[in-house]
MMTF fields as JSON, N, C-alpha, C and O atoms, coordinates in Angstrom:
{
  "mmtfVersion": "1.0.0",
  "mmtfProducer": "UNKNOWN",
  "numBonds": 391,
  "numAtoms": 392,
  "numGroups": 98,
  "numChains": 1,
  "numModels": 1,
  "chainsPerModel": [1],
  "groupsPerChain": [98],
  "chainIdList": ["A"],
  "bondAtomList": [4, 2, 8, 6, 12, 10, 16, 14, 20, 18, 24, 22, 28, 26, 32, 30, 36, 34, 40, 38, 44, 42, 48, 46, 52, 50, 56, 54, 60, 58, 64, 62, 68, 66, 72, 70, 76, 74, 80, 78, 84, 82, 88, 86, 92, 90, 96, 94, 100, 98, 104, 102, 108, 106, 112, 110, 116, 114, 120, 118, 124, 122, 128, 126, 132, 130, 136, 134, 140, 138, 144, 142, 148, 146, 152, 150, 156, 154, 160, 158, 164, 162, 168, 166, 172, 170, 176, 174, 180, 178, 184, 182, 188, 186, 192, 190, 196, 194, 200, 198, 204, 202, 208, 206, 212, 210, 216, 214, 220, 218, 224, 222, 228, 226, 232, 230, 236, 234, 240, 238, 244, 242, 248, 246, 252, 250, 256, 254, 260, 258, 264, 262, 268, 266, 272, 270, 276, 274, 280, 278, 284, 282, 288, 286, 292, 290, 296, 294, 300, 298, 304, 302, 308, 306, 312, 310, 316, 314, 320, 318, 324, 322, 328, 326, 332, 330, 336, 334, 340, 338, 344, 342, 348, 346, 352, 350, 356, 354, 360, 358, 364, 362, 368, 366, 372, 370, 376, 374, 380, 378, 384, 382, 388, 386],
  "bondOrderList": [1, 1, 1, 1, 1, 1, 1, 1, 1, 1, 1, 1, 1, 1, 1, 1, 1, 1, 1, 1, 1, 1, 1, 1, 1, 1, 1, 1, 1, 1, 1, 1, 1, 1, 1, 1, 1, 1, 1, 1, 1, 1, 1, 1, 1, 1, 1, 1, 1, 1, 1, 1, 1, 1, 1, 1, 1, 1, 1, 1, 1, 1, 1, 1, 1, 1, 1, 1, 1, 1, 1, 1, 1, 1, 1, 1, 1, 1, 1, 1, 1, 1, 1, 1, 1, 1, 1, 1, 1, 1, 1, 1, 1, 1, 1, 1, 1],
  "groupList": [{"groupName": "UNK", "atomNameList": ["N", "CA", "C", "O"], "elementList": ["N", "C", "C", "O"], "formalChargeList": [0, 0, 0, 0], "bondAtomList": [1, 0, 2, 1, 3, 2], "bondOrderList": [1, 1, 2], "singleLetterCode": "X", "chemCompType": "L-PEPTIDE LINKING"}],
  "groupTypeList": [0, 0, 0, 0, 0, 0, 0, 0, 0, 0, 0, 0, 0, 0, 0, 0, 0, 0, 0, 0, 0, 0, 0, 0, 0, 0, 0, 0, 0, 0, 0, 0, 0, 0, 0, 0, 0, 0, 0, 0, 0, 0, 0, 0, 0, 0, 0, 0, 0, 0, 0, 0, 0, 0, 0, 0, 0, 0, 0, 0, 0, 0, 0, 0, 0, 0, 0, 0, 0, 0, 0, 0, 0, 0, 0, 0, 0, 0, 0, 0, 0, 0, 0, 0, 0, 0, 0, 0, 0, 0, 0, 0, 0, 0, 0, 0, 0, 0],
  "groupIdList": [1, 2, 3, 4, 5, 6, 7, 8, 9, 10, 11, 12, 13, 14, 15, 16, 17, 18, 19, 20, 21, 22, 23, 24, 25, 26, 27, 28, 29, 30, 31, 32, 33, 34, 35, 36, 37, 38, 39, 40, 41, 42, 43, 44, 45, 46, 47, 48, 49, 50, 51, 52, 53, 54, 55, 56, 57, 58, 59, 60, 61, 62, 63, 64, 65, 66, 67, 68, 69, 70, 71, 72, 73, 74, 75, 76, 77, 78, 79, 80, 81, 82, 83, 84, 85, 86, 87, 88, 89, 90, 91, 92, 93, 94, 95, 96, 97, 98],
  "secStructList": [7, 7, 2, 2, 2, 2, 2, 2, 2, 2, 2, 2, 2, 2, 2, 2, 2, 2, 1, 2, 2, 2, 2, 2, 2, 6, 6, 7, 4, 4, 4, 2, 2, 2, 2, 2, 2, 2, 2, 2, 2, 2, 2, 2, 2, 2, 2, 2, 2, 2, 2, 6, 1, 1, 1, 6, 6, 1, 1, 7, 6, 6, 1, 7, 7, 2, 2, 2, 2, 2, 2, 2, 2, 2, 2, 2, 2, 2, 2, 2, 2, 6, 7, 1, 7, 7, 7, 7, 7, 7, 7, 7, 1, 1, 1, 7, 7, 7],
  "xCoordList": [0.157, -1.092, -2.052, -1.663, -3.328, -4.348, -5.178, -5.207, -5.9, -6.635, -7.609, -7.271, -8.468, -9.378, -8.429, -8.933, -7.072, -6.632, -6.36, -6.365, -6.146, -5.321, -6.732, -6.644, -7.789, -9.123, -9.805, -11.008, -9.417, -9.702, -8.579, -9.001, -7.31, -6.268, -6.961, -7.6, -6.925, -7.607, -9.072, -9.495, -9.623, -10.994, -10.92, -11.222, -10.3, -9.907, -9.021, -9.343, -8.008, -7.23, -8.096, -7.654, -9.345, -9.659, -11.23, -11.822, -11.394, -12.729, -12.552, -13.368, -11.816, -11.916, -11.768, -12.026, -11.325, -11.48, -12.574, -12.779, -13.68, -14.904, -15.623, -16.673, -15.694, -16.311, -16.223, -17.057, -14.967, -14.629, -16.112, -16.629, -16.254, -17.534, -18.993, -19.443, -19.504, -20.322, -20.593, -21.635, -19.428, -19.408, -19.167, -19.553, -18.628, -18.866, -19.728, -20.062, -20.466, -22.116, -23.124, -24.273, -22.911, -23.948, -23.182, -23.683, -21.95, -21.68, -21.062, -21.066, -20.525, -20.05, -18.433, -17.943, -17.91, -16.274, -15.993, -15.991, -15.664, -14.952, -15.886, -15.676, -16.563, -17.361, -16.712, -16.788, -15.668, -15.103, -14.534, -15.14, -12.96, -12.177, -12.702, -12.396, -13.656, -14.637, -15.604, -16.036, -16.204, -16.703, -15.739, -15.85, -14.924, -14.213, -13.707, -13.67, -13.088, -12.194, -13.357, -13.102, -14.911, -15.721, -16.155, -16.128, -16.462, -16.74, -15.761, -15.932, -14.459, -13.075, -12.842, -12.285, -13.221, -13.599, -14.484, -14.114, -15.789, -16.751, -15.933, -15.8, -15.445, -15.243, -14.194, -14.405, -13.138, -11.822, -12.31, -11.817, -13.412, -13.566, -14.334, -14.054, -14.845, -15.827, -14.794, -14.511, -13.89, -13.098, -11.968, -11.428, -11.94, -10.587, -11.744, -11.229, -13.19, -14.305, -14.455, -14.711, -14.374, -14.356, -13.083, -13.219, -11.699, -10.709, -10.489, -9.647, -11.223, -11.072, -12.643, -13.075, -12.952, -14.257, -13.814, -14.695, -12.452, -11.945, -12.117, -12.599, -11.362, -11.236, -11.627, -10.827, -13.268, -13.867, -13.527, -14.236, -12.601, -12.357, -10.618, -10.041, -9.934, -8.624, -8.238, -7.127, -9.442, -9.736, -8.797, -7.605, -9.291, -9.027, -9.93, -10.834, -9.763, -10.788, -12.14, -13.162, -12.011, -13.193, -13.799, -14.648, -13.45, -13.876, -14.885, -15.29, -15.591, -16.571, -16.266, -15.574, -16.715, -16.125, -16.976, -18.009, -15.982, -16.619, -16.209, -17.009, -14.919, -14.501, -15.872, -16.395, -16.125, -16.795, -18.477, -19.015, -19.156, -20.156, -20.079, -20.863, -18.836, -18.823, -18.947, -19.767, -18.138, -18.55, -19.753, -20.116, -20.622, -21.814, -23.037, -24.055, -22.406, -23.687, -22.915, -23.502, -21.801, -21.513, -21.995, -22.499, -21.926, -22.229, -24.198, -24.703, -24.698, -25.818, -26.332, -27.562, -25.995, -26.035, -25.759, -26.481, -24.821, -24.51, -25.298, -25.58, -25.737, -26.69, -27.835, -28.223, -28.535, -29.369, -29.79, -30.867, -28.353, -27.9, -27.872, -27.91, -27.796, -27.812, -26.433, -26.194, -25.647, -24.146, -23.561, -23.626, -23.252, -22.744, -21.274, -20.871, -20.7, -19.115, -19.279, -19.595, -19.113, -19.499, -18.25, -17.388, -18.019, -16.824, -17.563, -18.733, -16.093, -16.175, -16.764, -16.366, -17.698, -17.983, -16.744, -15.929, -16.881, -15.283, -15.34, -16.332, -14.575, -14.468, -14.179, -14.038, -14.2, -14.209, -12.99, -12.905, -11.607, -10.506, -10.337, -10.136, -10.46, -10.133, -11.669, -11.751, -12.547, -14.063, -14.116, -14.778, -13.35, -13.97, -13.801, -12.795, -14.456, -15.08, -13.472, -12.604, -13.538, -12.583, -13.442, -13.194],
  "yCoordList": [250.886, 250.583, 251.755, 252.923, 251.392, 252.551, 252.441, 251.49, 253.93, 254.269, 252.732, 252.007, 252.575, 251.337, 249.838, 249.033, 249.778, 248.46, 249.269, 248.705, 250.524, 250.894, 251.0, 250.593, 251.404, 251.466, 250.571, 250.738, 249.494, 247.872, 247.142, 246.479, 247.432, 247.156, 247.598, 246.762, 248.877, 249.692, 249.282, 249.397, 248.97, 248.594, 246.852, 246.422, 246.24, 244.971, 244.594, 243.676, 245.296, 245.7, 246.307, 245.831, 247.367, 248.024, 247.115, 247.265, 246.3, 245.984, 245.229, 245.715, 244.021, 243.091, 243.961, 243.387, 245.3, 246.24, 246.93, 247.593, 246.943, 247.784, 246.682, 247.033, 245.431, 243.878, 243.763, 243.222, 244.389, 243.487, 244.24, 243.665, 245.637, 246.085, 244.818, 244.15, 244.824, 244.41, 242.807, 242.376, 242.127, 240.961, 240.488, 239.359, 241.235, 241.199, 241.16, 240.515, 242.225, 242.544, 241.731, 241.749, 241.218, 240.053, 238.453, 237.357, 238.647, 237.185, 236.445, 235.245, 236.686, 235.731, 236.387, 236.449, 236.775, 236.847, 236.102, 236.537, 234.758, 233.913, 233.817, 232.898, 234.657, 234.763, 235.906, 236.099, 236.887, 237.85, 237.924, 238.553, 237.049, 236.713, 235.775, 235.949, 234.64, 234.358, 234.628, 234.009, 236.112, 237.222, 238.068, 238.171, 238.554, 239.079, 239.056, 240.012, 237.674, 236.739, 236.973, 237.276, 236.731, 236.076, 237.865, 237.891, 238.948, 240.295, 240.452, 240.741, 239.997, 240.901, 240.102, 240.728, 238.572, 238.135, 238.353, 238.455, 238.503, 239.153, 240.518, 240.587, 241.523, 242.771, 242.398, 242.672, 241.926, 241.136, 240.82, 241.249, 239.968, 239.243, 240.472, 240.868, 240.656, 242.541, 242.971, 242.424, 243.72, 244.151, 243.792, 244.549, 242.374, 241.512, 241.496, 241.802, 241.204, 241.208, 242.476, 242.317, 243.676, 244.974, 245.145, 245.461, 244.721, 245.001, 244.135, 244.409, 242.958, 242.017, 242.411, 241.749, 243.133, 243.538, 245.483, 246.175, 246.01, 246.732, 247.644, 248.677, 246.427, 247.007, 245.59, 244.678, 245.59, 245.188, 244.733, 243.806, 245.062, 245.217, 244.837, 245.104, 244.256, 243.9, 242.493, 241.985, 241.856, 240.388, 239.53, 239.313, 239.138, 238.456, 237.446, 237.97, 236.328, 235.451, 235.736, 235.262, 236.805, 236.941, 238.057, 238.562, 238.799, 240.044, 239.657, 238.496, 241.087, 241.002, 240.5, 241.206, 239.339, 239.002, 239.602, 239.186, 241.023, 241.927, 241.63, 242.006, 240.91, 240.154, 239.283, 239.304, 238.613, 237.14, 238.119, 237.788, 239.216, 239.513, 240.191, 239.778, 241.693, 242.05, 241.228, 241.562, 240.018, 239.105, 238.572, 238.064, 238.691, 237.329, 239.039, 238.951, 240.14, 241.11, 241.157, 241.166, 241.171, 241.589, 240.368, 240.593, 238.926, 237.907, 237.96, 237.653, 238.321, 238.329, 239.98, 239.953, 240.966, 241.708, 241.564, 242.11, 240.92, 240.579, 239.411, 239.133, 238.585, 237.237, 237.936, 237.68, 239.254, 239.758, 240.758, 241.0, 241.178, 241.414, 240.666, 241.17, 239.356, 238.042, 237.652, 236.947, 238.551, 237.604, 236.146, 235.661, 235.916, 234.48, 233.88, 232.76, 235.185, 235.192, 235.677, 236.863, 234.935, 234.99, 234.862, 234.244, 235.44, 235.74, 234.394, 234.282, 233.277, 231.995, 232.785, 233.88, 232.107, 232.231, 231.688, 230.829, 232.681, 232.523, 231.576, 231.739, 230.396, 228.964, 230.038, 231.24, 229.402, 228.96, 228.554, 227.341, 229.293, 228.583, 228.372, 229.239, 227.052, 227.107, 226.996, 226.733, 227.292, 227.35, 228.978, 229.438, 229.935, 231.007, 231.723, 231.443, 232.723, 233.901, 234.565, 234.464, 235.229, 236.731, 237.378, 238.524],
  "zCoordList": [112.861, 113.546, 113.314, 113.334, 113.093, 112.584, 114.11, 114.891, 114.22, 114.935, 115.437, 116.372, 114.823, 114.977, 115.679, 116.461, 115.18, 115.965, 117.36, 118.454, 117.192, 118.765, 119.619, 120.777, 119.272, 120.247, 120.034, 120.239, 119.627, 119.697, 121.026, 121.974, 120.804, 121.526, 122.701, 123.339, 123.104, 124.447, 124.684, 125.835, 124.041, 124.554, 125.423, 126.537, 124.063, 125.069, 126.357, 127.112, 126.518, 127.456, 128.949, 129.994, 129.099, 129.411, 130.21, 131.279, 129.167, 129.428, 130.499, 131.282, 131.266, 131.896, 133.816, 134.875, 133.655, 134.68, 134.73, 135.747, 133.492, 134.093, 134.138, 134.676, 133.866, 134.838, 136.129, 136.855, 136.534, 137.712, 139.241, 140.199, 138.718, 139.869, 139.75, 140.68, 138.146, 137.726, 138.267, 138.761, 138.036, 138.057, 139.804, 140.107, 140.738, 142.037, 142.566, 143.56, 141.643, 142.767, 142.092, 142.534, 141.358, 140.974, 141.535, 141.285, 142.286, 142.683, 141.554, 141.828, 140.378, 139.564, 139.121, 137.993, 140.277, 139.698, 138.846, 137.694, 139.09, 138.47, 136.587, 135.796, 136.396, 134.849, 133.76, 132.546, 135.537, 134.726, 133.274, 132.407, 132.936, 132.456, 131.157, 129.977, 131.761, 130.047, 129.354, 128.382, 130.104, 129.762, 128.781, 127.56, 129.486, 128.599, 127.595, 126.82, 127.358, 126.249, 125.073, 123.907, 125.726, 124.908, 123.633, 122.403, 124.523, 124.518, 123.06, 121.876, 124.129, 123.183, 121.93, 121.029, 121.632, 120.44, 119.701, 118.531, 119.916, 119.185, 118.428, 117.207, 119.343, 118.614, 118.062, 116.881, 118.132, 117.255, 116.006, 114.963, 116.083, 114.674, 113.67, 112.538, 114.127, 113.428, 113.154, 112.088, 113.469, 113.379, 111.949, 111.142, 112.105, 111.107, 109.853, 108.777, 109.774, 108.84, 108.141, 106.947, 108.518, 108.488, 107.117, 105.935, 108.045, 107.174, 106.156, 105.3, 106.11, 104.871, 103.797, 102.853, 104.126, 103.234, 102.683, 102.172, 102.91, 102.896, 101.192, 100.728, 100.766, 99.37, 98.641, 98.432, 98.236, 97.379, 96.309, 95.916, 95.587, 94.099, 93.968, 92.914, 95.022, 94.72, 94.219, 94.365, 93.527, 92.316, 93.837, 93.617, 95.117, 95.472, 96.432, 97.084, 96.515, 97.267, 97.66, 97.163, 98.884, 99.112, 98.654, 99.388, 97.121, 96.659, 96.075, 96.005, 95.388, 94.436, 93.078, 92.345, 92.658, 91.111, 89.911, 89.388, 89.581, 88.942, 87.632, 86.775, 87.111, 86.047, 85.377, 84.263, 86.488, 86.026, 85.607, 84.551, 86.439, 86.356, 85.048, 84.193, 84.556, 83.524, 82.376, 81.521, 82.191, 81.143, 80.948, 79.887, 82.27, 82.253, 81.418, 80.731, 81.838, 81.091, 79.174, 78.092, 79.427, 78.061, 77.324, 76.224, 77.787, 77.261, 76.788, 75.708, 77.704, 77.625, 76.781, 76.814, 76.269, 75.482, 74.367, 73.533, 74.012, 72.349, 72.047, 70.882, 73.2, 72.808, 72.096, 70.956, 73.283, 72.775, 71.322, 70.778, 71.03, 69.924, 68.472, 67.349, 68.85, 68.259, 67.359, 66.378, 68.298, 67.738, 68.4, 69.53, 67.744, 67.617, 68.14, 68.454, 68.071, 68.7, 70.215, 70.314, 71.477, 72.491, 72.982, 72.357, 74.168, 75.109, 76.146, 76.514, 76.478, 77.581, 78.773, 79.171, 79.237, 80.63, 81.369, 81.032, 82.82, 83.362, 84.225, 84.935, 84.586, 84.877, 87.131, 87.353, 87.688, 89.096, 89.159, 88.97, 89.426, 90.255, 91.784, 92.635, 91.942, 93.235, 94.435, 95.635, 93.531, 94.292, 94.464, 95.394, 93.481, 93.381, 92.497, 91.846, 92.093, 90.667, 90.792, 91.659, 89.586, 89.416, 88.692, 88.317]
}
């Protein structure tokens, strides 16, 4: 477990006790708990977005398709070159680049 899940862990854990003053003195106890859920999902999902945008460059789903872009310049440099032997543009598996 890295720093960031454990003060993610503690923040969500933590938060539904510094509501409970807030949410008294405005009269809406019962908002505590889907306040919270709602709080501690927001930062959950940031969090899981964060670590899936991690490492850019590991040619998977949601990476940068630096494969498909290197070909689309080298393709378009030798066009401009005016050779004739052209490297395939790279096909879409699956509904995505490499």
């Amino acid at each position: 477990m890295n720093f960031t899940s454990l003060f993610l862990y503690a923040f969500m854990l933590l938060l539904p006790f510094c509501l409970i003053g807030d949410c008294h003195k405005y009269g809406i106890s019962y908002m505590m708990i889907p306040v919270s859920i709602l709080i501690s999902f927001v930062f959950a999902s940031i969090s899981k977005v964060g670590e899936i945008n991690e490492d850019p460059f590991e040619n998977q789903r949601t990476d940068v398709a630096m494969t498909s872009i290197c070909i689309g310049i080298e393709r378009d440099l030798r066009e401009t070159l005016g050779e004739t032997n052209l490297p395939e543009n790279t096909k879409a598996e699956n509904g995505a680049l490499f």
